[in-house]
N, C-alpha and C positions, 0 to 999 in steps of 0.2 A: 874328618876325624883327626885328632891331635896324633902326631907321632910318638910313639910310648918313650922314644930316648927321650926329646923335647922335654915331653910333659915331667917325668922324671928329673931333670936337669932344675925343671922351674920347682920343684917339690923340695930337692935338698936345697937350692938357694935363696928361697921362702923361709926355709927353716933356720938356714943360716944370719937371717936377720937382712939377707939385702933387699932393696927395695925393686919395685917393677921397673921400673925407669930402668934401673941400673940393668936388672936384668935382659929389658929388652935389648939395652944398648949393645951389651955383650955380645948377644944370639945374633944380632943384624951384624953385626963386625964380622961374626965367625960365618957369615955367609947366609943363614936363615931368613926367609922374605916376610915379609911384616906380617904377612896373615897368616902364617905357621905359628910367629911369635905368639900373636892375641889370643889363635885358638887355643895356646897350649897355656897359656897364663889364665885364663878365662875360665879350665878348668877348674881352678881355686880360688875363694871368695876374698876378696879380701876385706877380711875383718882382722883386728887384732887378736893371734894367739900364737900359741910357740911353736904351734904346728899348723904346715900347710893345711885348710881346711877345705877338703872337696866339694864342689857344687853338686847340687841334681844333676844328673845326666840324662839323655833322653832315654827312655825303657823299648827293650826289646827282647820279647821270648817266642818260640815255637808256638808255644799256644795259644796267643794272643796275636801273631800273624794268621795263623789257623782260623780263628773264631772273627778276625775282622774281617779276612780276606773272602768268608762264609758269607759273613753278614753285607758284603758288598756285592756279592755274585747275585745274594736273594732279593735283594735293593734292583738290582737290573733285571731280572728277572719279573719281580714283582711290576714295576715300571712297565716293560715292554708288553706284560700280559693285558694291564690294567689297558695301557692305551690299546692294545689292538682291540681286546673288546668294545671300546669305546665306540671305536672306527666302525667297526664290524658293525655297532647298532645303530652310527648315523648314516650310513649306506643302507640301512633297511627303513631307515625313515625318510631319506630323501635319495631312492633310489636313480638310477643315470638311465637313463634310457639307451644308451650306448651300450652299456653291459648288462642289458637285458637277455637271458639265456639262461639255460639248466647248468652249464657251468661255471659260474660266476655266484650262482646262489647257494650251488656248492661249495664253493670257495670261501664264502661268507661263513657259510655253517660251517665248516669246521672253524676258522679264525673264530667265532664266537665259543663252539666248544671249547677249542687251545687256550682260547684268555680266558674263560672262565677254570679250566682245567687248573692255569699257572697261579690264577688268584688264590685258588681255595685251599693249592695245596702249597704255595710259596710263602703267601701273608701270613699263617699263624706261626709259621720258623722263624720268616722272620722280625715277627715283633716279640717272639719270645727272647731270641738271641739279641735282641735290642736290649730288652732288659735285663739279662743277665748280663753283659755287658757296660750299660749303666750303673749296674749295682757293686758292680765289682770296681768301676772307676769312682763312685762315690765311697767305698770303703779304702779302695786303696789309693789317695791322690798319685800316687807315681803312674798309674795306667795313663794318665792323664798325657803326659811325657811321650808315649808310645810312638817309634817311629813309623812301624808301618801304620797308624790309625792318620796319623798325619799323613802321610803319604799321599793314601786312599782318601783323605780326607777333601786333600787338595786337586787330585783326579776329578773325583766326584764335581767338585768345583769350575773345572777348567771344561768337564764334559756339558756339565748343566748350563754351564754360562753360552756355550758355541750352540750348546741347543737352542738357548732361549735368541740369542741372537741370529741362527739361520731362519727361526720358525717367524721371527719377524722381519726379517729381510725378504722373505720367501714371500709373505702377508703382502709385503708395500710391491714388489714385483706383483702380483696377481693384482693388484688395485689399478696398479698403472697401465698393467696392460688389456685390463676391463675383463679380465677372466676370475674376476670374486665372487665364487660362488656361494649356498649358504652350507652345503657339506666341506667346503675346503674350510671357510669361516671355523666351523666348530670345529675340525681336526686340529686345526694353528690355533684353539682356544685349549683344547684336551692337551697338547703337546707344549705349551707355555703355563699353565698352571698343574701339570705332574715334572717338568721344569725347574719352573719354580718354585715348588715346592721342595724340590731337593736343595735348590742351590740357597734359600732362605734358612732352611734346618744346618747346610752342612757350612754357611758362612757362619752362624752363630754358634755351630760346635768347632769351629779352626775359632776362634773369636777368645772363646774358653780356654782354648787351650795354651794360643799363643800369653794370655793372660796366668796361666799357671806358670809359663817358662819366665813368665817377669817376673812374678812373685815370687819363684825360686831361686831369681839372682840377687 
């Protein structure tokens, strides 16, 4: 974030007709390091007018960290539910014989209960808050900007990507080591396609977005 003396400085000497050049030349003489200078020049467009003219800045309010920070807890949530139910029903279908026993089956049933539990009452919040959130960045382009949606955007990103690349590292180790079985098979299939289907959705909405911060410069 731009330093408000900075930014100020470059705002009356915008106005005073001098040019960036000059002003950068200034701000680095008087001691300011070249990326203080751009960030704080970079606040204003340069177009011709008699006044400095501010660019879009990135948006940030309470309520809108609130409703995204929601909406990414229900995204994990939803996620963790989904696959454990998964898990839970290809262990009933290709049970182990190692963990053949009355506690283990119990174990299973609840984990089935809990993911069904997380699905039914997680998913409809959160594809509701999906779209009231969509709708609100389709009427208001500046949601768009959002710092914490970016953020969490890029989280989401870094999370889904280490996912999908342990769950296939994990895959090529069990092959090599002649322990690929056909229940590990489906779990590293369940856990690369809820995966990836995060990190396909949330690269094409960082995609949009960073594409509004171009078109706003």
């Amino acid at each position: 974030m731009a330093d408000k003396t900075l930014v100020e400085f470059v705002k009356e000497s915008l106005q005073q007709g001098q040019s960036r050049e000059a002003i950068h030349g200034a701000l680095t003489q008087a001691g300011w390091k070249n990326g203080e200078v751009d960030t704080a020049l970079a606040v204003y467009s340069d177009v011709t007018f008699p006044v400095a003219v501010p660019r879009p800045q990135p948006y940030l309010s309470a309520r809108q960290a609130f409703l995204y920070l929601l909406f990414f807890i229900l995204l994990g949530i939803v996620s963790f539910s989904l696959g454990s139910l998964l898990f839970a029903l290809i262990d009933y279908a290709f049970p182990d014989k190692v963990e053949a026993g009355g506690y283990a089956y119990h174990f299973r049933d609840a984990q089935v209960r809990s993911g069904i539990s997380g699905v039914l009452v997680a998913t409809p919040i959160f594809l509701w808050l999906g779209y009231i959130l969509r709708g609100a960045r389709e009427r208001s382009p500046e949601l768009q900007r959002s710092r914490i949606r970016k953020w969490l955007t890029y989280l989401s990103l870094v999370i889904a990507g280490c996912t999908l690349v342990g769950d296939a590292t994990s895959l090529v180790y069990n092959f090599l080591g002649g322990d690929l079985t056909v229940r590990f098979v489906l779990k590293s299939l369940v856990v690369g396609v809820i995966a990836g289907a995060i990190f396909t959705y949330f690269i094409s909405d960082a995609e949009k977005g960073d594409q509004a911060d171009v078109d706003a410069a």
